[in-house]
C-alpha positions in Angstrom: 30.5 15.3 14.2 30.1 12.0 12.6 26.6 11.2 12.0 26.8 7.0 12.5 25.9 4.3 10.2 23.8 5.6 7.3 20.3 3.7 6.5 21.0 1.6 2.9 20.8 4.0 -0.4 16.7 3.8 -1.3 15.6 2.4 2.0 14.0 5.0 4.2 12.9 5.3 8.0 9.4 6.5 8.7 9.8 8.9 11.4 7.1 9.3 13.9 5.9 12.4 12.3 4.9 10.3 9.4 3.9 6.5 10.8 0.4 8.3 12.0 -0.4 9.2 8.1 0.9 5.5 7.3 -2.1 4.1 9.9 -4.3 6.4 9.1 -3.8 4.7 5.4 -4.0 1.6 6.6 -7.2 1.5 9.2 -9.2 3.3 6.1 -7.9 0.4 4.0 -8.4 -2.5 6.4 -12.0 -1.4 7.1 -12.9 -1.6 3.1 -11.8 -4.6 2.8 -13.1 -6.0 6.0 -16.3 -4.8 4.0 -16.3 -6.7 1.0 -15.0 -9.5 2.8 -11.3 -9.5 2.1 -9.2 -11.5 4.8 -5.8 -10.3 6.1 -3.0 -13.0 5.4 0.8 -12.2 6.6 3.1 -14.0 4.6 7.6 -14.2 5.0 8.8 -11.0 3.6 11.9 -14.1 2.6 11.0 -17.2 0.0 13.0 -19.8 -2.4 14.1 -17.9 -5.4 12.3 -20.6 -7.4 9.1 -19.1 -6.5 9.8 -15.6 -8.4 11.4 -17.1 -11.0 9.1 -19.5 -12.0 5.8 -17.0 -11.2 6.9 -13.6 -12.7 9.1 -15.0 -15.3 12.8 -15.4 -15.7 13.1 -13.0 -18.7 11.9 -10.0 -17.0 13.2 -6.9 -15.3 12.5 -7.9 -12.1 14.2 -11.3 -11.8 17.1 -10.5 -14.3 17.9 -7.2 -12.4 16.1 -5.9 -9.6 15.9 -9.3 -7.4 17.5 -8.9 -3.8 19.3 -12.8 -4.2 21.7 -14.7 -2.0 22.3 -18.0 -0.5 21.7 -18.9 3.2 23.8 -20.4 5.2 22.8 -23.9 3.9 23.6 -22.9 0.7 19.7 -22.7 -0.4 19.3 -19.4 -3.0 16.6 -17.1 -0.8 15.0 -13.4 -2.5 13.8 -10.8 -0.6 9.9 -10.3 -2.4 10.0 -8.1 -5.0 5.8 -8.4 -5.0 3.6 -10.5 -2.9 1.1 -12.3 -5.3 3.4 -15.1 -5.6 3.6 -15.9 -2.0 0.3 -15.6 -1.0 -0.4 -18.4 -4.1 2.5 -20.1 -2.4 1.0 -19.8 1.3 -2.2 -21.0 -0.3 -0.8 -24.3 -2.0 1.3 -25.1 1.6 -1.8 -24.5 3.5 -4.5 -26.3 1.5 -6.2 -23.1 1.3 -7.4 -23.7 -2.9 -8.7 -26.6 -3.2 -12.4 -26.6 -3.7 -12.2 -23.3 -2.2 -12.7 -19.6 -2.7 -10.3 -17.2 -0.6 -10.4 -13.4 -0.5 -7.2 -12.4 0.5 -4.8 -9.5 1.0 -1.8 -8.1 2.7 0.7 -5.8 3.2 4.4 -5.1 4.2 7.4 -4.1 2.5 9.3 -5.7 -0.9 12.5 -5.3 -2.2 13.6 -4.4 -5.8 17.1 -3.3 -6.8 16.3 0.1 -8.8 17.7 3.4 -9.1 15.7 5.2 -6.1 13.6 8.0 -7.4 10.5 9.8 -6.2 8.2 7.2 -5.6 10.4 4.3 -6.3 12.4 3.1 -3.5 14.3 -0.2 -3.1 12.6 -1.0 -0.1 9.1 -0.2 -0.7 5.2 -1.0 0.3 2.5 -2.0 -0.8 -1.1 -3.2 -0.1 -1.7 -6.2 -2.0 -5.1 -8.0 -2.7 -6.0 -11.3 -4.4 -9.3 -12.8 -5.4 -8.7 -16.7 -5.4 -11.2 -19.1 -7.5 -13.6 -17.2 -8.8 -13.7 -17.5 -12.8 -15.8 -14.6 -13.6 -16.0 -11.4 -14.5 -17.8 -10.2 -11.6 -15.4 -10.8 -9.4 -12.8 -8.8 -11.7 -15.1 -6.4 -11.6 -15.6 -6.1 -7.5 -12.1 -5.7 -7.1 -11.9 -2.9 -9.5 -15.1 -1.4 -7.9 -13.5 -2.4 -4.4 -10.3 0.2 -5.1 -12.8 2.6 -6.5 -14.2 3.2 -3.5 -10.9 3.8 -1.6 -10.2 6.8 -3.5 -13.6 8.0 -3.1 -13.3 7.5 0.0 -10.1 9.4 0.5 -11.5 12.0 -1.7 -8.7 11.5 -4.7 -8.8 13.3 -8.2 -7.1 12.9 -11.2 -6.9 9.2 -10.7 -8.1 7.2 -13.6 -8.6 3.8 -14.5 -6.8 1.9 -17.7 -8.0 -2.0 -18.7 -7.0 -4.0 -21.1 -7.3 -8.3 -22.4 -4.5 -9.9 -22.6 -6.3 -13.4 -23.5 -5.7 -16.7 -22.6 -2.1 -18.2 -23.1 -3.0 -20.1 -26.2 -4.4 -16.9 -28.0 -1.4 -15.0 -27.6 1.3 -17.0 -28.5 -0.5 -16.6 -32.1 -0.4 -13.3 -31.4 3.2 -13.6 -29.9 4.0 -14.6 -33.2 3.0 -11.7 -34.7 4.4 -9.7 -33.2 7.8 -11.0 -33.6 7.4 -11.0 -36.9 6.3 -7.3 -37.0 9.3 -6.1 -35.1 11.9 -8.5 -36.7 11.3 -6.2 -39.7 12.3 -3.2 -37.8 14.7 -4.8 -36.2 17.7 -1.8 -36.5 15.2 0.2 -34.9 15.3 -1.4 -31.8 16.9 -0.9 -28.6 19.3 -3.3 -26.7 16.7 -4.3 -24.1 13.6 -4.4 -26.9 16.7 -6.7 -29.0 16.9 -9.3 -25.6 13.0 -9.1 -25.3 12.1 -9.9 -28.9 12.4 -13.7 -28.7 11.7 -14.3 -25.3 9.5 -11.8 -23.6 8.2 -9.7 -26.9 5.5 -8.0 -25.2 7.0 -6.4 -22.9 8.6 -4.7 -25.3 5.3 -2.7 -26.0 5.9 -1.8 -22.4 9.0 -0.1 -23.3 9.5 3.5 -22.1 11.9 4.7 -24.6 10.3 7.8 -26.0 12.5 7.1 -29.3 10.3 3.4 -29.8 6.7 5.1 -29.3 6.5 5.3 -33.3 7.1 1.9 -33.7 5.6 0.4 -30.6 2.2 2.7 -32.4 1.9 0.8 -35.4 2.3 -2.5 -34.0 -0.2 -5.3 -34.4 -3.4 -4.5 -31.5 -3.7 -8.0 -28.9 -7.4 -6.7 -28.8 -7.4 -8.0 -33.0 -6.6 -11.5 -31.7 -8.4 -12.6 -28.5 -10.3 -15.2 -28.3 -13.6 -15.8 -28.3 -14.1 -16.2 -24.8 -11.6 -13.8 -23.8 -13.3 -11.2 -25.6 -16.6 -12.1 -23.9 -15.3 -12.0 -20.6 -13.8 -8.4 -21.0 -17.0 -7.4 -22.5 -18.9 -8.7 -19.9 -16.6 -6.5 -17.4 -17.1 -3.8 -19.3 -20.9 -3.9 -19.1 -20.7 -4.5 -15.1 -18.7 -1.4 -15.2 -20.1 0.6 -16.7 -23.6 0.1 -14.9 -21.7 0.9 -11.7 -21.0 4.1 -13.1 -17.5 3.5 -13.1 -14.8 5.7 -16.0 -12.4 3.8 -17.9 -10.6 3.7 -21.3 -9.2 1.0 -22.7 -5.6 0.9 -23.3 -4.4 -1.8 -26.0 -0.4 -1.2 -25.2 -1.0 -2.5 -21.4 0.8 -5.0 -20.6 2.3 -5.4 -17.6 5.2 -5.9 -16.1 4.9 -9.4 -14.9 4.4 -12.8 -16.7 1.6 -14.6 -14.9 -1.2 -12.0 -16.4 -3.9 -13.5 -18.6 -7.2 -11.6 -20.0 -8.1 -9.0 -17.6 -5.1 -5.9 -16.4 -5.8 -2.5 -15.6 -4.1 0.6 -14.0 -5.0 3.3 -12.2 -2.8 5.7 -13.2 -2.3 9.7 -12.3 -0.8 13.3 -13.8 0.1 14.2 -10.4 3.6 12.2 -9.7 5.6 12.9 -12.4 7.1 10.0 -14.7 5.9 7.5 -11.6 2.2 7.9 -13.0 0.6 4.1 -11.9 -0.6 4.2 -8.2 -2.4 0.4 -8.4 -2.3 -2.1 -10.3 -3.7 -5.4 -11.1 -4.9 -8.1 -13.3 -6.3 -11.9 -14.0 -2.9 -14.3 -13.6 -5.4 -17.9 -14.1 -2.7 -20.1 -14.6 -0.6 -19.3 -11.9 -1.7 -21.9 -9.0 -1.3 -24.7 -10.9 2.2 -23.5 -12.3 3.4 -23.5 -9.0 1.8 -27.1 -8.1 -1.2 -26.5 -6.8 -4.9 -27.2 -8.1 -5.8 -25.0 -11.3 -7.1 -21.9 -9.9 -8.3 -18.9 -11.5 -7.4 -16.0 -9.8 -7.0 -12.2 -9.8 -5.4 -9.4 -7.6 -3.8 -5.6 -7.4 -1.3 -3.9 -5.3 -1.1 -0.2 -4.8 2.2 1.5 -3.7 1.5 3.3 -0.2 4.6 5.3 -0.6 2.9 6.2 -3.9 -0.7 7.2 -2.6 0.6 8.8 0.1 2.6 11.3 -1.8 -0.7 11.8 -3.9 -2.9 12.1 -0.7 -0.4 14.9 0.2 -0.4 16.2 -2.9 -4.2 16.9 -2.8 -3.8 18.8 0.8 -5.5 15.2 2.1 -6.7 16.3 5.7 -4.5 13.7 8.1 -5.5 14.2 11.6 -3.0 14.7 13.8 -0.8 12.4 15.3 -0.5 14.6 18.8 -1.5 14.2 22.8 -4.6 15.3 23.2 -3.4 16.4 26.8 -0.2 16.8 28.8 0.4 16.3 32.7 2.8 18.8 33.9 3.7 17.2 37.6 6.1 19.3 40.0 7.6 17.5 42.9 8.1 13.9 43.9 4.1 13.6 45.7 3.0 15.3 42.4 4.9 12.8 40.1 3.8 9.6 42.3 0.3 11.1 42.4 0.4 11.9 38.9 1.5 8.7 37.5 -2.0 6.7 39.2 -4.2 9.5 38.0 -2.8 9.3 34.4 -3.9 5.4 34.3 -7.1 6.2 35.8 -8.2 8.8 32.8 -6.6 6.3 30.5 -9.0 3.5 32.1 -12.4 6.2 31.5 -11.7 7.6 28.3 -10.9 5.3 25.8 -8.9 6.4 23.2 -7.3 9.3 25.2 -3.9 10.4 24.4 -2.4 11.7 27.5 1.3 12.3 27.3 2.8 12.6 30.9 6.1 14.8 31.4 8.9 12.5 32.6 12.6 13.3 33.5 11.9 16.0 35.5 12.3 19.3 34.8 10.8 23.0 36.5 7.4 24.0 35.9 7.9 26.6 33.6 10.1 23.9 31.5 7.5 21.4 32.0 4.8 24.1 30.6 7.3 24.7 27.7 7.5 21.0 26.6 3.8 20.8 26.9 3.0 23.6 24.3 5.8 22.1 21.9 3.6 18.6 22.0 1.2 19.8 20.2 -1.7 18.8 23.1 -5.0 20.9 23.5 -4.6 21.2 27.3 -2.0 20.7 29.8 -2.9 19.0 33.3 -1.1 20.7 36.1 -0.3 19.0 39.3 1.5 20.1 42.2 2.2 19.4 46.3 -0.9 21.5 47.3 -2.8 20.2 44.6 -2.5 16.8 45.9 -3.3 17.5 49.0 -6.3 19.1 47.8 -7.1 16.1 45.3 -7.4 18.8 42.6 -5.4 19.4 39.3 -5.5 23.1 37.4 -6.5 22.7 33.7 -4.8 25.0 31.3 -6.0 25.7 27.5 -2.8 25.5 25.3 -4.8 26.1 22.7 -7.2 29.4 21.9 -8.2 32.0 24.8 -9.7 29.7 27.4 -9.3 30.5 30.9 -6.8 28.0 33.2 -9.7 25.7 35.5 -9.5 23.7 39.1 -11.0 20.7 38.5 -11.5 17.9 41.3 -9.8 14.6 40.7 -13.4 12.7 40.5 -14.7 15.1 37.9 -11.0 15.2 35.6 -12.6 12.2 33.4 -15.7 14.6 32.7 -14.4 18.0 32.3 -11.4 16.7 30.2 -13.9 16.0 28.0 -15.2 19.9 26.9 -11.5 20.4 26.1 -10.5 17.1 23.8 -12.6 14.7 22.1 -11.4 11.4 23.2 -9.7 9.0 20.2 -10.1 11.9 18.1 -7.4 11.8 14.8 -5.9 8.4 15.8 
């Protein structure tokens, strides 16, 4: 049997059996942020392909290989986003949202990146993205960092820990750009192709690099932490300090990067043993000059994303307790007075108990099927109504559920008595 049009290689469906995990995720998320006073922002999943290029950088991975790019049918180039901080600086330019103001932003949605799909790395992926606009400080570095602390102590994560690093401002690393060129010019033949392309355009992401046969060499490279400037070095100190009074674990890691070319001073990851080679599950840093690169007012600013694909497979892999994504109840109705009947007594529960999730049986079907599609749902109790029960204005209550004995219950009192089997809005 042919099985139809297949979904795109590395872009996945999210079956009912998993989109109740996927809100859980995301009501625990928008309810931290709502606390700290983060605001949602939706922004086009489509923008110019100027913006990417000119905010994450031309010589990088992302825009030289993994960019989903075409032209419309005006002949304007358009990218799928391959990340989200660039658009919500965009949507804050277009709207007048910066200037002589603060914004606490974030969103979420899919992006797009042309990669080999792996574990954990899909070509259609999502993340949860928040940004931090106009505030120059430290502190606020440090609230966002403290902000995704509490998520995962809040979803009761281990082996999660937290990596920062400086970058500096622009002007103290191009001397130590410089540097560094020099040091890996002299170990040139040990260099691979891509570290070769990098070396004059892009160098430090070549301390990125993965290859395990460049560790040596990327080791005894010159530190960026050697070079930063005074005020950089202040700033990440002062971080530090806030940090570290909030109790909060870190190391410092002098080979992070980044991936992306708008970072300055502070980046960090929060990285993990338990996904394999896809170790980072958030990540984030200071990108101050980025505003005014793309036009608008000079704007310091910081943010993070974290991977939801990512968290949830580490959620999982922690036996995280998801409630379930079941009817609490199900109405078995047999006969055409039963189904009519059924249907207005359904709306009425729905109406008293908020949060009630009452699947009714539709499409027919004989009792005992009806009482077989009820115990596959998953529900707590089933809700039987019949001819005689209607024209008693009484439904039978039936634990599906444990050893509890089957009930008559009077239409007026359903509301109530529903209530000792299910607790209403319970795991949604």
């Amino acid at each position: 049997m042919s099985k139809g049009i297949q979904p795109i290689r590395g872009m996945n469906d999210i079956l009912p059996g998993q989109s109740g995990r996927w809100q859980h995720l995301e009501a625990i998320v928008r309810e931290i942020l709502g606390a700290y006073g983060y605001q949602e922002i939706r922004v086009p999943v489509v923008e110019r392909t100027e913006l990417f290029k000119r905010s994450i950088g031309e010589v990088t991975d992302i825009v030289e290989k993994e960019m989903y790019t075409f032209d419309d049918r005006g002949g304007e180039s358009i990218t799928l986003r391959p990340e989200a901080t660039a658009g919500i600086v965009r949507a804050g330019i277009s709207n007048g949202m910066l200037y002589n103001q603060r914004q606490r932003l974030w969103c979420t949605g899919p992006m797009f990146r042309y990669e080999r799909p792996q574990k954990g790395r899909y070509r259609q992926f999502h993340q949860i993205d928040v940004e931090a606009l106009g505030f120059p400080g430290p502190d606020v570095d440090a609230e966002i960092i403290l902000l995704s602390a509490r998520l995962w102590k809040r979803l009761g994560l281990k082996h999660i820990k937290l990596e920062l690093n400086s970058l500096g401002t622009p002007e103290s690393r191009a001397v130590y750009r410089e540097l560094l060129v020099g040091y890996f010019r002299e170990h040139y033949e040990q260099l691979d192709e891509d570290s070769r392309r990098r070396l004059e355009s892009n160098p430090l992401r070549i301390l990125d690099s993965k290859n395990p046969d460049l560790q040596g060499l990327i080791a005894g490279a010159p530190l960026l932490a050697d070079h930063l400037d005074e005020e950089s070095a202040q700033h990440f100190s002062r971080l530090r300090k806030i940090l570290d009074n909030a109790g909060i674990e870190y190391s410092v890691n002098p080979r992070l990067v980044r991936g992306l070319d708008y970072y300055s001073r502070t980046v960090f990851e929060w990285v993990t043993d338990q996904l394999g080679a896809q170790g980072a599950v958030c990540s984030g840093g200071r990108y101050d000059g980025l505003v005014e690169q793309l036009g608008g007012p000079a704007t310091p600013a910081i943010g993070w994303a974290l991977g939801v694909e990512r968290l949830l497979a580490l959620m999982e892999s922690q036996d995280y307790p998801f409630p379930a994504d079941l009817p609490q109840a199900y109405m078995v109705m047999a006969g055409e007075a039963a189904e009519t009947a059924g249907m207005r007594l359904a709306e009425s529960l729905r109406d008293e108990l908020e949060g009630l999730r009452l699947e009714v049986n539709c499409g027919g079907g004989s009792f005992k099927a009806q009482l077989k599609k009820a115990d596959r749902s998953g529900a707590e109790v089933a809700v039987i109504i019949g001819e005689n029960e209607v024209e008693r204005q009484v439904v039978a209550l039936k634990p599906l559920r444990g050893d509890g004995e089957q009930q008559e219950v009077t239409w007026a009192d359903l509301a109530g008595r529903l209530g000792g089997f299910i607790e209403p809005g319970a795991g949604g």
